[in-house]
C-alpha positions as CSV (number, residue, x, y, z in Angstrom):
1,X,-41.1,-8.4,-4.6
2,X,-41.2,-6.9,-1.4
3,X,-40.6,-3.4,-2.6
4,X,-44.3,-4.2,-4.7
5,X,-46.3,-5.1,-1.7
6,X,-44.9,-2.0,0.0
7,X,-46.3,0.2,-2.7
8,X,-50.0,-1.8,-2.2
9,X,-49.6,-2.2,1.5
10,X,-49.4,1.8,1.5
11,X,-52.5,2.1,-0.7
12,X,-54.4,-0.5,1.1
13,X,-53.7,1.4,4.5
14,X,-54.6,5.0,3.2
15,X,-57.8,3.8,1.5
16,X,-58.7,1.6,4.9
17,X,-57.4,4.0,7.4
18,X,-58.0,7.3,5.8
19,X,-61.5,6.4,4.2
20,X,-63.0,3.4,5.5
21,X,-62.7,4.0,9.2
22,X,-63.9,7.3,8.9
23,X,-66.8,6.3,7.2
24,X,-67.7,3.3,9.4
25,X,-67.3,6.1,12.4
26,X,-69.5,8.4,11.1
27,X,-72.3,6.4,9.0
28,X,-72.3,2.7,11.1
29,X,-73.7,4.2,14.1
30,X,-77.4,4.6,14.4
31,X,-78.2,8.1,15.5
32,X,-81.8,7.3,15.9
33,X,-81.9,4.6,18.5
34,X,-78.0,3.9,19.2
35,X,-75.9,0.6,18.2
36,X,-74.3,-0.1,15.3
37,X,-76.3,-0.9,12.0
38,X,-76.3,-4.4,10.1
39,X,-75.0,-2.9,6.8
40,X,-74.8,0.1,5.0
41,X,-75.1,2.0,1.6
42,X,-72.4,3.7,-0.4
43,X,-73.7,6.7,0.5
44,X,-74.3,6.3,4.0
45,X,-77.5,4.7,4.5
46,X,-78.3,2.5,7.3
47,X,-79.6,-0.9,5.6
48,X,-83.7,-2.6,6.5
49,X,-82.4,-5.3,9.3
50,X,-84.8,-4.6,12.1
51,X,-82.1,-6.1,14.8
52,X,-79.0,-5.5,16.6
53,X,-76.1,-8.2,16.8
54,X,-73.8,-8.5,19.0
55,X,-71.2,-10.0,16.7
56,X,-70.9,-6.5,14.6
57,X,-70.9,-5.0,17.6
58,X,-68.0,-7.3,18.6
59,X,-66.0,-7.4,15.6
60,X,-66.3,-3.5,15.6
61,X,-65.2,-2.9,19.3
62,X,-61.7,-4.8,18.0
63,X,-61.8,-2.7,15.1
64,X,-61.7,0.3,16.9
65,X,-59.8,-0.5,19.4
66,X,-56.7,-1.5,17.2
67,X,-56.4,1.1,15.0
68,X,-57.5,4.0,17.5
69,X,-54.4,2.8,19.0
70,X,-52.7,2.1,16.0
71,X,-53.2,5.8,14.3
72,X,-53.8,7.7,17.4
73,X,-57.3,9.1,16.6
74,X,-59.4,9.9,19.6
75,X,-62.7,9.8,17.5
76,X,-61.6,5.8,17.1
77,X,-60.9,5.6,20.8
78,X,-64.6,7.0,21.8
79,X,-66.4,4.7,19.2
80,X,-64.9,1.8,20.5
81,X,-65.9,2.9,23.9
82,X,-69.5,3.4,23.1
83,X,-69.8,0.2,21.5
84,X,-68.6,-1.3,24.7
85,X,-70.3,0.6,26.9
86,X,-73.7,-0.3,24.7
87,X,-72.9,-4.1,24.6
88,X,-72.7,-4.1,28.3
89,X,-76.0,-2.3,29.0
90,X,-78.0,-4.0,25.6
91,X,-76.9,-7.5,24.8
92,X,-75.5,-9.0,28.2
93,X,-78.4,-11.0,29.9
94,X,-78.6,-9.6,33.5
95,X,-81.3,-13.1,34.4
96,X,-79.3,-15.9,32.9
97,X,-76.1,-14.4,32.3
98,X,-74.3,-14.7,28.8
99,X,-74.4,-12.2,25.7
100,X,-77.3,-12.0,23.8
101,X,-77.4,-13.3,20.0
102,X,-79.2,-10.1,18.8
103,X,-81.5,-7.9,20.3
104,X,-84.6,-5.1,18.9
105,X,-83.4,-2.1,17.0
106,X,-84.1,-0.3,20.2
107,X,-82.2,-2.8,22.4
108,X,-85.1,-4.3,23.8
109,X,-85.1,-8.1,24.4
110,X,-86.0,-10.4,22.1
111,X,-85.6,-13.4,24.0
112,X,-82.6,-14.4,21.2
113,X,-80.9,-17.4,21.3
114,X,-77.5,-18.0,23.0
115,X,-74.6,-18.8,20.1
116,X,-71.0,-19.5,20.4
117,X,-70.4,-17.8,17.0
118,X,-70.8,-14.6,19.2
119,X,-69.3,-15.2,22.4
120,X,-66.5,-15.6,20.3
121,X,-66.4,-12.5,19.1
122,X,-67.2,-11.2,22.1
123,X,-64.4,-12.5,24.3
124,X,-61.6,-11.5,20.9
125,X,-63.4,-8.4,20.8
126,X,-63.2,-7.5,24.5
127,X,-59.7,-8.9,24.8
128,X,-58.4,-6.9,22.1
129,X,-60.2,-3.7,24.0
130,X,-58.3,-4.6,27.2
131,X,-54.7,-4.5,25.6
132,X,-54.7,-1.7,23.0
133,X,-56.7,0.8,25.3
134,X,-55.6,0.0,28.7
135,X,-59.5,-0.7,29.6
136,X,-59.4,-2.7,32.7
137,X,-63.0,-2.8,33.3
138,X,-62.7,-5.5,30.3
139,X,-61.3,-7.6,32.0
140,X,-64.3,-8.9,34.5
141,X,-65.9,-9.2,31.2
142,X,-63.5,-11.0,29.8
143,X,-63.4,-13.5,32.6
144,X,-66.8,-13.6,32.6
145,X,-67.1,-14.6,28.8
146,X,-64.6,-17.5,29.4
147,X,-66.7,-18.6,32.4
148,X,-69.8,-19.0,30.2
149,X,-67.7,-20.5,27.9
150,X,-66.4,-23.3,29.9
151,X,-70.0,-23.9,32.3
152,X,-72.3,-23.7,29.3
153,X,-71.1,-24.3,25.9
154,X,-68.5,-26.8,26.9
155,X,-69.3,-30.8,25.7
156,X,-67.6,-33.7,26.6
157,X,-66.8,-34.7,23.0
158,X,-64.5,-32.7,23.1
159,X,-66.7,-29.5,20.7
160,X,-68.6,-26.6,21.8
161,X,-72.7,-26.0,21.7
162,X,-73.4,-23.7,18.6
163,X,-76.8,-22.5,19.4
164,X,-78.8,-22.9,22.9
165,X,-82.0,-21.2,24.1
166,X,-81.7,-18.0,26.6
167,X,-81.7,-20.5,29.1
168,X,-78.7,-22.5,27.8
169,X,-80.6,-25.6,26.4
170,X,-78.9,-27.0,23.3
171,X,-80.9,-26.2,20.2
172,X,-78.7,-28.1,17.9
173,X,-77.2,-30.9,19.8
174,X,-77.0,-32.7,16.7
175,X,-74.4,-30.9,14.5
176,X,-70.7,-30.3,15.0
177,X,-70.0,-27.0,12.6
178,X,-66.2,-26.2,12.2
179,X,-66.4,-22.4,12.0
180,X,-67.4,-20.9,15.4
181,X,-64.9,-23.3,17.1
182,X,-62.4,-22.0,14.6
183,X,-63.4,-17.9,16.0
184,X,-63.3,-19.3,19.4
185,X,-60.0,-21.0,18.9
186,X,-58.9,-16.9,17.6
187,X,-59.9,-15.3,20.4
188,X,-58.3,-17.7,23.1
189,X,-55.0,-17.6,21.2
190,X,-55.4,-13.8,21.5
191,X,-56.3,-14.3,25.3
192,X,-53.0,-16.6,25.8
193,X,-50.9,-14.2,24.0
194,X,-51.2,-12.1,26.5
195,X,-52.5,-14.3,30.0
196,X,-49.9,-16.8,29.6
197,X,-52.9,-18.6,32.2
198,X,-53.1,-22.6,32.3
199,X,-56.9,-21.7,31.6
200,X,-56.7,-20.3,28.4
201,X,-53.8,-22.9,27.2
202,X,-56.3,-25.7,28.1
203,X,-59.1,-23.8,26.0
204,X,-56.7,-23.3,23.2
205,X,-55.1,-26.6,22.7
206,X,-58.4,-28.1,23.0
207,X,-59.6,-26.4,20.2
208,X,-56.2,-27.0,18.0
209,X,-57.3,-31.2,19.3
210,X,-60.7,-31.1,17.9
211,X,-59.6,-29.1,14.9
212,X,-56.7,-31.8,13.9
213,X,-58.7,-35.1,14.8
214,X,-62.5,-34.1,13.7
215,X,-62.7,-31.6,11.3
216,X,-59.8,-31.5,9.4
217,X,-59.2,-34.4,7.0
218,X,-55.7,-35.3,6.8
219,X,-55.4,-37.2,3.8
220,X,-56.9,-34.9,1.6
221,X,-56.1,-31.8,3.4
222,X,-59.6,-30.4,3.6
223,X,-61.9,-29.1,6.3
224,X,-65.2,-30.6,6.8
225,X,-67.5,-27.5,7.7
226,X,-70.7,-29.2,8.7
227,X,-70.3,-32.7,10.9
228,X,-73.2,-34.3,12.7
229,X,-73.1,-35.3,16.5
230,X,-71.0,-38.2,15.5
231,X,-68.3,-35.9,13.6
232,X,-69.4,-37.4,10.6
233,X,-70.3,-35.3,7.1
234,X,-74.2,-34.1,7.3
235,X,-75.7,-36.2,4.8
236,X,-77.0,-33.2,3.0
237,X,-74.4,-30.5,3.4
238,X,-71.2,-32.4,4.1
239,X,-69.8,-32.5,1.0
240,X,-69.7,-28.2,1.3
241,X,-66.5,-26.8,2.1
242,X,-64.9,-23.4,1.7
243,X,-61.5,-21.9,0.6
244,X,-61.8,-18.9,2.4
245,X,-62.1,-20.9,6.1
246,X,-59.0,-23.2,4.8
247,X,-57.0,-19.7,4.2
248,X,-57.8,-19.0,7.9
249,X,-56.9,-22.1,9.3
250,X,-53.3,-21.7,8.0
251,X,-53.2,-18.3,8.9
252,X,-54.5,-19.8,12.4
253,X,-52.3,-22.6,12.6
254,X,-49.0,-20.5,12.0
255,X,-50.3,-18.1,15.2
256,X,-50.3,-21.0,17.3
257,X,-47.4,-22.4,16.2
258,X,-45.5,-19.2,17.2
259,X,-47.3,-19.1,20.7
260,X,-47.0,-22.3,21.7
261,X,-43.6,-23.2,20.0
262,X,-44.5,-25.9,18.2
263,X,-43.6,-26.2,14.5
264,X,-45.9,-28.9,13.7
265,X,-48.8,-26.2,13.6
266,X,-47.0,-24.1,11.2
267,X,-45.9,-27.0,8.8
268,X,-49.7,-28.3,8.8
269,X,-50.8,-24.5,7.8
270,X,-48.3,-24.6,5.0
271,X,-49.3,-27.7,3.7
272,X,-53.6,-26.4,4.1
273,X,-53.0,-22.8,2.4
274,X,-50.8,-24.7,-0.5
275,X,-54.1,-27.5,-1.0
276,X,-56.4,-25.2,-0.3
277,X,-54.3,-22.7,-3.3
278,X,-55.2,-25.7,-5.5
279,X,-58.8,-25.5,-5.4
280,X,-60.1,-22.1,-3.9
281,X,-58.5,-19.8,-6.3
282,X,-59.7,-19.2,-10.2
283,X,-57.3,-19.4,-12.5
284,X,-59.1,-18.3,-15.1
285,X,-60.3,-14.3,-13.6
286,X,-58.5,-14.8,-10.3
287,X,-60.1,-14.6,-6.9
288,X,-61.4,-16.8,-4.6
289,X,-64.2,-18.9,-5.0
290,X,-66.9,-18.9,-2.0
291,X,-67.5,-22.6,-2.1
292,X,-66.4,-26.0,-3.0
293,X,-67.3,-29.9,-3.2
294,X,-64.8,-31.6,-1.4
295,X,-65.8,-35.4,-3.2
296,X,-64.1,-33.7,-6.3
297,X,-63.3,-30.0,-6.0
298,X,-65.6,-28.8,-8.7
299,X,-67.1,-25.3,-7.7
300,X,-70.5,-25.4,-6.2
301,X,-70.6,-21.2,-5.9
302,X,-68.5,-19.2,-8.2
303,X,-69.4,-16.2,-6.9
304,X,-66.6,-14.3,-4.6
305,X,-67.3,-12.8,-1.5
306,X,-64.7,-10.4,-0.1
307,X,-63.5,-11.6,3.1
308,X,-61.9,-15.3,1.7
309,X,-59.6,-12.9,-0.5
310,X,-58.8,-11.3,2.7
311,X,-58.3,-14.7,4.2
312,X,-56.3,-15.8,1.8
313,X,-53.8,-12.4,2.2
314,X,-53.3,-13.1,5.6
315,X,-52.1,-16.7,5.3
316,X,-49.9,-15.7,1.7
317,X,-48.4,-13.0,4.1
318,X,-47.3,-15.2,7.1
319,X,-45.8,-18.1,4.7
320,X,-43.8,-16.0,2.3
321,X,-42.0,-18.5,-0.2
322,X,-41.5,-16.9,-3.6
323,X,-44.7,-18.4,-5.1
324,X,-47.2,-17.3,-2.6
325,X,-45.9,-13.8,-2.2
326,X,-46.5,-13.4,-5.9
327,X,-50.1,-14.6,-5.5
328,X,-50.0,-12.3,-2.2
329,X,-49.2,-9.8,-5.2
330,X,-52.2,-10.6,-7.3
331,X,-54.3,-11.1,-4.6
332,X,-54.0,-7.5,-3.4
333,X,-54.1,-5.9,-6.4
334,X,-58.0,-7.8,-7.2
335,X,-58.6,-6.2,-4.0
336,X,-57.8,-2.8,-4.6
337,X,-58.8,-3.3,-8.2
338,X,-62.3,-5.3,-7.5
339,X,-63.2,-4.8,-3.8
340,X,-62.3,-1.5,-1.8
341,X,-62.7,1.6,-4.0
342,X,-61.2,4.6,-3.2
343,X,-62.7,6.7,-0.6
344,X,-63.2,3.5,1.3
345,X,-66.5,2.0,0.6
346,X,-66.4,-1.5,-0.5
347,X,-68.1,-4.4,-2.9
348,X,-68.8,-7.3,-0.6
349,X,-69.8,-10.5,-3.3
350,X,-69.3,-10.2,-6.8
351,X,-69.4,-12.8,-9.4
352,X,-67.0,-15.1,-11.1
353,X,-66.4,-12.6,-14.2
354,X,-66.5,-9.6,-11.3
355,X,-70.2,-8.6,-11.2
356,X,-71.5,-6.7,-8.1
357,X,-74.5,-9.1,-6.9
358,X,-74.8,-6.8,-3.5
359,X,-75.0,-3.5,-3.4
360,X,-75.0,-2.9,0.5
361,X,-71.7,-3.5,2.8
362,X,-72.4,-5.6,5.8
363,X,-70.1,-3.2,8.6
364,X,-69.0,-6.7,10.2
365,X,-66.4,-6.7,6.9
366,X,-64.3,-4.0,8.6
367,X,-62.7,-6.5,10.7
368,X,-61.7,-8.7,8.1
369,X,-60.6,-5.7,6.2
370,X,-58.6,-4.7,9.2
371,X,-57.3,-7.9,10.0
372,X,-55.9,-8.2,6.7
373,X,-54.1,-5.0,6.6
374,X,-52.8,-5.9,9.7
375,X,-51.2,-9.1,8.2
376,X,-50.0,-7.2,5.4
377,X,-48.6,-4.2,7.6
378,X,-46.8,-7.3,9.6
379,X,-44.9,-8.6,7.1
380,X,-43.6,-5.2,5.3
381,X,-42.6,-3.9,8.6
382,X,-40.6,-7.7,9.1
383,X,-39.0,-7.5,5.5
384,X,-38.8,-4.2,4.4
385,X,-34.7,-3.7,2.9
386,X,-34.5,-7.1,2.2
């Protein structure tokens, strides 16, 4: 078994490394007015979006950062420099302070909103910068993304603000949405791998708090992705969950329980991946469905985006019992079957009976790519001989 997801680890990393990188390096930055571009084309072309996120630019500065250190290759090493070096002078807010949701193609303001979706990217992204390439000017930013953090998106309830104003004034003070407290949780485990701070532990095991006693559901092991103020399910949406978020909650789970030494994490990300197994993957053309009801598991959208079969990689890779490194086995193969072609472009959504329904590739996907190779590279480096 092993000896199989060696031979796919190796294609994965030649197709992501040698082909996929590259092309994100050469075609994701816009030549015209500088950032990096919302999606792109097969062959290269920069897709319609008329803004600039900081989240992509985020994701990509971690992306770069890892595997120019990772593979040695300079031209890695520069991009991930001048994607920080354009966050700080384009999406930072010099008047309020904070990074800016998106901004104009340009750069120029657009008086965006404030969301904690990408300060969390922001502060894994920057963090990930400090360590692999020795940046130390990170680092005020760094501390300066977990100050915001805690003064501004910080409630008592125990949960984060999603979306405020410029200003900082809560635009959605009624919801409580699981997934950019689950990013956040991601980057401050990344933090505390390396801080070893009592700051970051707090932030961290406040997160893991929340996670356990409002938006997971214990008996039925299934996370509630949309709560209202009250951390009960939104009356319209609640019912919507995903497989692909429950896949990164184990793999989530079994990174904290490593870090903090606590097994309890690990055995609860076991239990999740195995549920979540139950009702997120097709048995009938494999993959991994994007969305499910969680009154009776019936599939509310068939339709398979890429990054929950990434998702669901990582977590197979980092609990390997017999049964899941077999699915870890078939899971890879859809991917380099379905998903990344050779010569490192990509399908991002297809359908149930493997239909492309988009034909651009949103350059955000290259961490989730990355991050699964990573997980894969992890546990062949852990287990190879055996």
């Amino acid at each position: 078994m092993n000896n199989q997801i060696w031979e796919k680890y190796n294609i994965f990393r030649n197709r992501f490394v040698l082909s996929t990188l590259p092309f994100l390096d050469e075609f994701g930055w816009d030549q015209e007015y500088g950032g990096l571009v919302e999606s792109i084309s097969r062959e290269g072309r920069a897709g319609n979006e008329d803004f600039r996120r900081v989240m992509v630019h985020a994701r990509q500065l971690f992306v770069f950062s890892k595997w120019g250190h990772k593979t040695f290759n300079s031209d890695f090493v520069k991009k991930a420099d001048k994607i920080f070096e354009y966050m700080k002078q384009f999406f930072w807010d010099e008047q309020y302070a904070g990074w800016r949701t998106d901004v104009n193609l340009d750069g120029g303001s657009n008086e965006s909103s404030k969301n904690l979706y990408a300060h969390a990217f922001v502060l894994f992204g920057l963090v990930q910068y400090r360590i692999t390439l020795d940046r130390v000017e990170a680092e005020k930013w760094i501390d300066e993304t977990v100050k915001i953090i805690e003064e501004k998106f910080q409630r008592t309830d125990g949960s984060y603000r999603e979306e405020m104003t410029r200003e900082f004034e809560d635009k959605l003070g009624h919801q409580r949405n699981q997934n950019p407290h689950m990013h956040l949780l991601e980057a401050s485990l990344l933090l505390y791998e390396q801080t070893q701070d009592r700051r970051t532990f707090k932030l961290a095991k406040r997160l893991l708090k929340l996670f356990e006693t409002r938006f997971l559901h214990p008996g039925e092991l299934v996370i509630r992705e949309y709560l209202d103020k009250k951390f009960q399910p939104n009356a319209s949406i609640g019912h919507k969950i995903e497989p692909g978020h429950h896949y990164e909650w184990a793999w989530l789970l079994n990174w904290a329980a490593t870090i903090f030494e606590e097994d309890k994490y690990r055995i609860d990300g076991g239990r999740l991946l195995k549920k979540a197994l139950e009702f997120g993957w097709d048995s009938s053309f494999g993959g991994v469905y994007d969305q499910v009801d969680c009154r009776n598991f019936e599939v509310l959208l068939t339709s398979k985006r890429l990054w929950p079969l990434l998702e669901l990689i990582k977590a197979l890779m980092v609990f390997p019992n017999e049964g899941n490194l077999l699915k870890g086995c078939s899971a890879i193969d859809i991917l380099l079957d379905k998903y990344l072609h050779e010569g490192g472009v990509w399908t991002e959504r297809l359908s149930q009976d493997w239909k492309t329904m988009e034909g651009f590739m949103p350059v955000s996907s290259g961490y989730h790519l990355g991050m699964a190779l990573i997980a894969v590279e992890e546990f062949v480096e852990s287990n190879i001989g055996e």
